[in-house]
N, C-alpha and C positions, 0 to 999 in steps of 0.2 A: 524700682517698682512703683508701677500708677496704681493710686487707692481715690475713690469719690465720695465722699461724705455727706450729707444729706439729713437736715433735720425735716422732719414730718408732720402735717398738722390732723389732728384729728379729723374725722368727717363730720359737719353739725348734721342734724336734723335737717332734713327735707322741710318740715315747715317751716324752722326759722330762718334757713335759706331764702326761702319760697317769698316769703312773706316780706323779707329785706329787700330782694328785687324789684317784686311787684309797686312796694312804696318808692321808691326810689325813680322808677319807669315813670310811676303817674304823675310824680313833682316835675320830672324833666319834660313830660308832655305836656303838662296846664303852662308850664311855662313857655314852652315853644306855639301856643295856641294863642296865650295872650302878647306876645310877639307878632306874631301873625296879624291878629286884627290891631294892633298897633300900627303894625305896614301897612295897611290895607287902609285906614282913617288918612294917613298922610299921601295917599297918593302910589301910582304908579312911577309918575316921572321923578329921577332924581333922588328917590331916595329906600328907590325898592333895592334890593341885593341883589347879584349877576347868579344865574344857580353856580359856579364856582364860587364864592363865596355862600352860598349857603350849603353845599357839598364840604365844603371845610368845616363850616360852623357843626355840620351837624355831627360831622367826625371828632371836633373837638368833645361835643355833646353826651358821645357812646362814651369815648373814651372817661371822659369824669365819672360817669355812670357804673363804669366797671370798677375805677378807680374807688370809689363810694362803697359798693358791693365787697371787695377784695379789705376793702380798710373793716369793714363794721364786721367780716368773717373772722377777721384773726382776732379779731376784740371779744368776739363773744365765748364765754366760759364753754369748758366742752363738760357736756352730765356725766351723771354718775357712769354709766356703760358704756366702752369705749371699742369701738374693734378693732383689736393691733394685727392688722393685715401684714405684717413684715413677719412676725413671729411666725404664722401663722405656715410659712413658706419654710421656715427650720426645720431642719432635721432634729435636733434636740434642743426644748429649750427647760427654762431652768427657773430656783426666785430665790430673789437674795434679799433677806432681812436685817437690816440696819438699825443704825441707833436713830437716823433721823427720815432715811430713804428705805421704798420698798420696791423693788423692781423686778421685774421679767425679761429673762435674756435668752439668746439661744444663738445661733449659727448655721449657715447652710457651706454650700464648699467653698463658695467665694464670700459670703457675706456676714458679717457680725453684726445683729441686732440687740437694741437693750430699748426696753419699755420701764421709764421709772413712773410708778403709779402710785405713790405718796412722799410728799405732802400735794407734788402736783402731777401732770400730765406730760411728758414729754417720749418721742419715740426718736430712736437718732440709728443710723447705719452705715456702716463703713464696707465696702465690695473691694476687693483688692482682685491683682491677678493672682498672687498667692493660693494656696491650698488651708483653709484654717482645719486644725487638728483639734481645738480643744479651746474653749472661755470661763474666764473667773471674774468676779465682781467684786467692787468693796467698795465704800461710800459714796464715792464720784466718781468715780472709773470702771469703765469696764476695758473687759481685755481679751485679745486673742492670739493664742499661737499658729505661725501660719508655716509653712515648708514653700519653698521655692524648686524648680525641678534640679539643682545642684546638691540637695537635701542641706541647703542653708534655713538656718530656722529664723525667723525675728518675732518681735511681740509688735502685736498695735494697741494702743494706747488711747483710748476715747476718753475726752473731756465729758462727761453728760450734762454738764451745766452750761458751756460753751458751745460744743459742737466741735471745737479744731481735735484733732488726733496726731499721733506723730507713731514714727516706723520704726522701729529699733532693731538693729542685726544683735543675736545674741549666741549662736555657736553652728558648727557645721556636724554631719556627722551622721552617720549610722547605727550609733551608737543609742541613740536619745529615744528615750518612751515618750511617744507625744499625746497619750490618751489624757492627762491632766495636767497640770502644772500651778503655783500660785505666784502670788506677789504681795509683801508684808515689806513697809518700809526702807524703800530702792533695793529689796536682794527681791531678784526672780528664781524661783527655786522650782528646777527637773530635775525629772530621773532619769540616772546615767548608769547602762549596763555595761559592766565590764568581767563581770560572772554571771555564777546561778543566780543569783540576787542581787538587783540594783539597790544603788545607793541615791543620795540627792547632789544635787552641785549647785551653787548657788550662784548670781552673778550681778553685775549692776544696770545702770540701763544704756550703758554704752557697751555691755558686752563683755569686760570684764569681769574674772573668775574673784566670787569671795570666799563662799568657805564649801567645805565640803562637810556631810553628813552621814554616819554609817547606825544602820536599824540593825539587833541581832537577829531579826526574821526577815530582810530584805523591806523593799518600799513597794507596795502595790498602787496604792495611787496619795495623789496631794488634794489638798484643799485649801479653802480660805475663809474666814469667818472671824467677825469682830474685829478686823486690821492686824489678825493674826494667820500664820502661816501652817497648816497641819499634815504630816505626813503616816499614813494607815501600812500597817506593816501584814503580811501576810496570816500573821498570826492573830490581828483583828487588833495591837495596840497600837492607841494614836501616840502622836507625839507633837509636840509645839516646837518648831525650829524658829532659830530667831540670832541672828548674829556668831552663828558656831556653837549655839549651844544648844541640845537636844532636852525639853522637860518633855515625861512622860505624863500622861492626860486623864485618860482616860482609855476602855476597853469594848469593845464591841465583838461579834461572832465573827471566825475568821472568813475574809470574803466576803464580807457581808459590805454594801455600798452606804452611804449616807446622802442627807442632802441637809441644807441649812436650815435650822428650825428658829432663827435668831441669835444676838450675838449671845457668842458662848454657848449655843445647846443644836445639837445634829439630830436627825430623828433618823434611824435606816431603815434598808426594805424589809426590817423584817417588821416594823412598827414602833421600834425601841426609839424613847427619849433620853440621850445622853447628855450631862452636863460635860463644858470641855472643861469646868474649872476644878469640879471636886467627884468628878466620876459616875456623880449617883447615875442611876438608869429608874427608864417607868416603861411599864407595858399596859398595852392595852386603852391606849388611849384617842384613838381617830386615826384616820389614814392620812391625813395632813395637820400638822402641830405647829406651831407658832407663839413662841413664851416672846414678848416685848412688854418695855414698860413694867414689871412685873406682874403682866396679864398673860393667861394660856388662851389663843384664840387653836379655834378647830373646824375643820369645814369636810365632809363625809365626799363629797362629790365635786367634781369639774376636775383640773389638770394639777394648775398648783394656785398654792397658797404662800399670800407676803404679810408681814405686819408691820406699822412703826406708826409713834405717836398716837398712841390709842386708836388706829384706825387697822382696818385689813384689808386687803386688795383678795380677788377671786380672780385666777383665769378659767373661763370656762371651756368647755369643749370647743363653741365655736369660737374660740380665740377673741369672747369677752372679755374686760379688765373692767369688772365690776367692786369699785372702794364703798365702805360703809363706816360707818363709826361707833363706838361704843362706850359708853359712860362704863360700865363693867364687864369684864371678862367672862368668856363661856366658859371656865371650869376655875375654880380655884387652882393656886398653885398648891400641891405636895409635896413638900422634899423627904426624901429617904433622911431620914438622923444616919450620922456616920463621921465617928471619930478619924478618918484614913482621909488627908492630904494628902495626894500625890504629885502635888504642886513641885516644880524644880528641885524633882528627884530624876537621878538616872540610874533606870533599872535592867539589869543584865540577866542572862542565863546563868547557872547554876556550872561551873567548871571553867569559866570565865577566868583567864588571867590577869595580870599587871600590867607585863606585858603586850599579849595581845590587844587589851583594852587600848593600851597608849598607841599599836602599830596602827588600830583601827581607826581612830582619831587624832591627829598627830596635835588638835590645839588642846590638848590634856596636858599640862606641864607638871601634874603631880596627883599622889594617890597615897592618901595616909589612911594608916591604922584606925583599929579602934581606940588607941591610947594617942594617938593627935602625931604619931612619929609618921615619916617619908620613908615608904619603900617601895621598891623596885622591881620586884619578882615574887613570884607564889600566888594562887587562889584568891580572889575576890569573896571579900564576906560582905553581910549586912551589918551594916554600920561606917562601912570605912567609908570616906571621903573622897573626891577629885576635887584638881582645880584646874578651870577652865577660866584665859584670858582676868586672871587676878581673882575669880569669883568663886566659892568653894562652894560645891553643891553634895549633899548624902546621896552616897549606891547605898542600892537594895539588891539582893540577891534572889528574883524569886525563889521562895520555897525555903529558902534559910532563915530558919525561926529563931536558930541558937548561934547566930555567927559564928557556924564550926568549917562554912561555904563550900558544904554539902548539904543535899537534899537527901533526909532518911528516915527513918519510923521513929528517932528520935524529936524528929520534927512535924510526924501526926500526932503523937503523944503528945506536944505541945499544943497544936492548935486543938484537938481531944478535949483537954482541959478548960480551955478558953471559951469553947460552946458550952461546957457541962457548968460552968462558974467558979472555977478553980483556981481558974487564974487570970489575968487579960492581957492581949496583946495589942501594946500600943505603938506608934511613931512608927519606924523603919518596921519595923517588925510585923506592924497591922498591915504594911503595904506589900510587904515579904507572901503574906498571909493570903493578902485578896488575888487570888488566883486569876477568877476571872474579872480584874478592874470592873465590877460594880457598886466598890463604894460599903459593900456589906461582908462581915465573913459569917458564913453558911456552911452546910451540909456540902451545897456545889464545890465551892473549893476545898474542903474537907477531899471531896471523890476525885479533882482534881488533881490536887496533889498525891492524893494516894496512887493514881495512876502513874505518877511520876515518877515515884517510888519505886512501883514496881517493874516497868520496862526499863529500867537505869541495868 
């Protein structure tokens, strides 16, 4: 497969084009004038120029001219407003917020474009004959899944700091969801349908299979954010894969899309800001969000929004990339207080076996009690354990309050209590509790789970 690559320079100004020329033009003409009456003092005979020679001379002349012109354009800084003409030709494009990069990417059927717009200015593009299906970003790469007409799939791979890019075959298949995909520390991770519910597959970047992933609500789409890998389950919970192991994240509405609000925090279409690290959620805060630096930047209007290093890039309708800067933040930060870590836990359905658990995942090499023994068979509660590749992480059960790993009115009466100040629910328990992963328990998951209750 032929792919062409292409880095891009901004357009300057009409005036400081303009202006670079015109200086340039008049130096090259006083000087061919006092040439001239040079020749002209010494004489005709012997030492005038053949017009073949001065048809050379003056070709050498243009050329230095352009040469001059072409040197002092790429030299000069481009301003603050930039228009990314490539983007602008995408069918979908996108912004991806970094620790140290802000950039603007999108795709059209052949072509993968990425605009990084802090700390500086570069636009780069990759055309293949391929079909691209879907692109992701992360500090210095970006990337695209592409199908070839065998339905062979590969990744392409863009340096953004370089320009080179490389082709990678990475599976064949009818099988394959190619609306999203990511890429977190050489695993490339799709979803692969082989039921009702896709699962993920992971692989290297020679094509090689690493691990597999199974969600108890299937996989609706993946992501990528912070050099981490996220995959959003039908039922609205995220999940961080990452070498075979599945940590549960955070919760959103089911169906509901996201997009990167910097690292570690997603905002989705309904307006909600989620953190991926400790779940909390905000409403109501801007249509485009951006927490970097520990600054919240926010911007009401144009397309999208990027931040990094105390700076923010705008795209605007007409496919402006306008950066600015800010000594402080347009909104303080607020975090919800909330005692519930759902950091590398794995959280299951409620009738969930041992078994199944293990058939579901085969890199589960164990599952112990609450009293720290190995066993085999029977019911998943809250509290027991797994280990995964030597590393033992706590199952939660949702909705099992009293590790009896059943969900029942023994288990509203418990969390009952816990709002009224009777009692409190902490650890496994708080996260048994947060029904809808925001980080709080509430009234919502109180009605929550009571519904759970009652359709059982």
């Amino acid at each position: 497969m032929q792919c062409d690559v292409s880095s891009h320079l901004k357009p300057l100004s009409g005036s400081v084009t303009d202006d670079i020329i015109k200086t340039k033009i008049i130096e090259k003409a006083d000087l061919l004038r006092a040439k001239a009456r040079l020749r002209d003092s010494r004489g005709s005979d012997g030492v005038a120029e053949s017009r073949y020679q001065m048809k050379h001379r003056c070709i050498v002349i243009v050329c230095m001219i352009v040469t001059a012109v072409m040197a002092m354009c790429a030299s000069v800084t481009v301003g603050a407003d930039s228009t990314l003409h490539n983007l602008a030709q995408c069918r979908r494009v996108y912004a991806y917020s970094g620790n140290n990069n802000a950039y603007f990417y999108g795709f059209g059927n052949h072509t993968l474009c990425s605009a990084r717009a802090i700390p500086d200015e570069t636009e780069r593009t990759v055309t293949t004959d391929g079909v691209i299906r879907a692109v992701c970003h992360d500090e210095a790469y970006s990337y695209a899944l592409i199908t070839t007409a065998n339905s062979q799939y590969s990744l392409i791979k863009l340096d953004m700091n370089s320009g080179e890019y490389q082709i990678n075959p990475l599976a064949s298949g009818n099988n394959i969801q190619h609306n999203s995909f990511a890429v977190s520390d050489g695993e490339i991770f799709l979803i692969v349908h082989d039921s009702t519910y896709g699962h993920v597959e992971s692989r290297d970047f020679d094509g090689n299979p690493l691990h597999t992933y199974y969600l108890d609500k299937g996989v609706n789409y993946l992501f990528h954010n912070g050099g981490n890998a996220y995959a959003v389950s039908f039922s609205g919970e995220i999940y961080c894969l990452s070498f075979g192991i599945i940590s549960s994240c955070a919760k959103i509405e089911s169906y509901s899309e996201c997009q990167n609000a910097g690292v570690g925090y997603i905002q989705t279409d309904k307006g909600q800001l989620v953190s991926l690290t400790d779940g909390t959620t905000r409403n109501g805060i801007g249509t485009h969000v951006v927490i970097s630096d520990g600054e919240l930047f926010s911007f009401d209007s144009g397309l999208l929004l990027a931040a990094a290093n105390h700076s923010k890039a705008i795209l605007k309708d007409n496919y402006q990339s306008v950066v600015s800067s800010r000594d402080t933040p347009d909104k303080p930060i607020e975090r919800n207080s909330s005692n519930i870590n759902r950091e590398n836990t794995i959280i299951v359905d409620a009738g969930m076996t041992v078994a199944a658990l293990k058939k579901r995942d085969e890199s589960i090499s164990a599952v112990y009690d609450n009293d720290g023994q190995e066993i085999g068979s029977g019911k998943l509660r809250t509290g027991y354990s797994l280990k995964k590749y030597g590393i033992e992480y706590p199952l939660v059960v949702r909705g099992d309050l009293n590790a009896s790993g059943t969900v029942n009115s023994r288990d509203i009466k418990l969390f009952m209590e816990h709002l009224v100040g009777n009692s409190t629910l902490t650890g496994v328990f708080a996260i048994a509790a947060d029904w809808n992963g925001d980080g709080n328990l509430d009234n919502r998951d109180l009605a929550l789970l009571s519904k759970k209750v009652t359709i059982q």
